[in-house]
C-alpha positions as CSV (number, residue, x, y, z in Angstrom):
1,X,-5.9,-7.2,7.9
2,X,-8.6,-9.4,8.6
3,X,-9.1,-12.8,6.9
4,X,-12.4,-12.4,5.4
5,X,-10.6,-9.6,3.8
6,X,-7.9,-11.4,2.3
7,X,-9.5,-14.4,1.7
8,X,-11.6,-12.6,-1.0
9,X,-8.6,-11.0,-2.5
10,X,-7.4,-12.6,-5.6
11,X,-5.2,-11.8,-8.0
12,X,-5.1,-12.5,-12.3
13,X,-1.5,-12.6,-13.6
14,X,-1.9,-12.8,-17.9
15,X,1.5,-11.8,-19.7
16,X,-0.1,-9.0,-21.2
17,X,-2.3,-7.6,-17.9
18,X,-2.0,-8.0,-14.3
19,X,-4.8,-7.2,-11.8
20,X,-5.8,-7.0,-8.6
21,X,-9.2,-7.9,-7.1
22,X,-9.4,-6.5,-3.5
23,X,-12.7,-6.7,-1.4
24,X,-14.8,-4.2,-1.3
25,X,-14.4,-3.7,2.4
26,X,-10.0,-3.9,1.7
27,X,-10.3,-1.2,-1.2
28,X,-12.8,1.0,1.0
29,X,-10.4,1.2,4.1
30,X,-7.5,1.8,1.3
31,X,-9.0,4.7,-0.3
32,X,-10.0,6.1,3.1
33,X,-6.7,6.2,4.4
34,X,-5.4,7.9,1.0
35,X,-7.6,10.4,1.2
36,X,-6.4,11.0,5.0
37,X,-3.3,11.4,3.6
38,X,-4.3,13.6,0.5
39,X,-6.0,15.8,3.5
40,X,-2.8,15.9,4.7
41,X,-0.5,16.8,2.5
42,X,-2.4,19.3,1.6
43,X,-2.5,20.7,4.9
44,X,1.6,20.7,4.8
45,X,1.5,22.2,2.3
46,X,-0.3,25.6,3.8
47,X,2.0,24.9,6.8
48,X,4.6,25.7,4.4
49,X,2.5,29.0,2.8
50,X,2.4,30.1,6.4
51,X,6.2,29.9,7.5
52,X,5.0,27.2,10.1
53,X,8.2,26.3,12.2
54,X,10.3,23.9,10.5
55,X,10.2,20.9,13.9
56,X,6.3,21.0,13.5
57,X,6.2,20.6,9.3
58,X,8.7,18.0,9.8
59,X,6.9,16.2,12.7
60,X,3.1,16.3,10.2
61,X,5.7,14.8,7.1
62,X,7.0,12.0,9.2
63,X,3.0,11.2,10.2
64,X,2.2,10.9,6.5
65,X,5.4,8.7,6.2
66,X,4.0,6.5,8.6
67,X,0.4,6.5,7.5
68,X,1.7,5.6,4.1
69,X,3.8,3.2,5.4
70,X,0.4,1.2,6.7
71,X,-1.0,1.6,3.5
72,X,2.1,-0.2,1.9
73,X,1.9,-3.0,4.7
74,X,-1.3,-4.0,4.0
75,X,-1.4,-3.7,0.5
76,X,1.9,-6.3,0.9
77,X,-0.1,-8.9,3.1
78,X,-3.0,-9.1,0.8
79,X,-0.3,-9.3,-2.2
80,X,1.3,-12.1,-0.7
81,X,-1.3,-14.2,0.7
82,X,-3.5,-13.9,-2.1
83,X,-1.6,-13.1,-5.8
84,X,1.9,-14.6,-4.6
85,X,0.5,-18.0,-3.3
86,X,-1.4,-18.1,-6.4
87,X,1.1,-17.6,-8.7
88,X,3.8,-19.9,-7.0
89,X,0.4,-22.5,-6.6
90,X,0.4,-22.5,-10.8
91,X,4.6,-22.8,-10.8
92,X,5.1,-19.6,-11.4
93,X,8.0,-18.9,-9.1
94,X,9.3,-16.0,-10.5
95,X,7.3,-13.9,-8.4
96,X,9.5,-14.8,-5.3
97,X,12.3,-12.1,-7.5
98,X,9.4,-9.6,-8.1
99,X,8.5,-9.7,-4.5
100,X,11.9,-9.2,-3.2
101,X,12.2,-6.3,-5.8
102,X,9.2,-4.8,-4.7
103,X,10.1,-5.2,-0.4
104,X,13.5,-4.2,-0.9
105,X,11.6,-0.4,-2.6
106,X,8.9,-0.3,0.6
107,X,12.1,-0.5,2.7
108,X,14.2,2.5,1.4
């Protein structure tokens, strides 16, 4: 991810509401990827409708594993440089725990 990306990234953390505030350029390459992956799952999908052999379903599945996967990784470095160093910045340190919960689900 690149800096300038980051960098404008910021995070609000209220008791009631938290938020994210990604760049526009960050939230542009986020939602193009999803919609990749929207394409194709979808496109499994009618693999699946047209008896497509099993190896080749399997092989499209573990590419939207990974392409999710890269989602997930940068969604986590913009998290942690931007609304993690805030919050342990202000004291709050209890976002290390929340952290480790939510790295411990990217890695199942």
């Amino acid at each position: 991810m690149a800096k300038e990306q980051v960098q404008e990234d910021h995070c609000e953390h209220h008791e009631s509401e938290r938020k994210s505030h990604h760049s526009d350029k960050l939230k542009s390459n986020l939602i193009t990827r999803l919609n990749r992956i929207e394409g194709q799952i979808r496109g499994v999908k009618g693999l699946i409708e047209k008896d497509t052999y099993c190896d080749d379903v399997l092989n499209q599945i573990a590419a939207i594993q990974s392409a999710l996967n890269s989602v997930g990784r940068l969604l986590l470095e913009g998290h942690m440089k931007s609304c993690v160093v805030e919050r342990i910045q202000e004291g709050d340190h209890e976002v290390i725990d929340e952290l480790l919960i939510t790295v411990n689900k990217l890695l199942k």
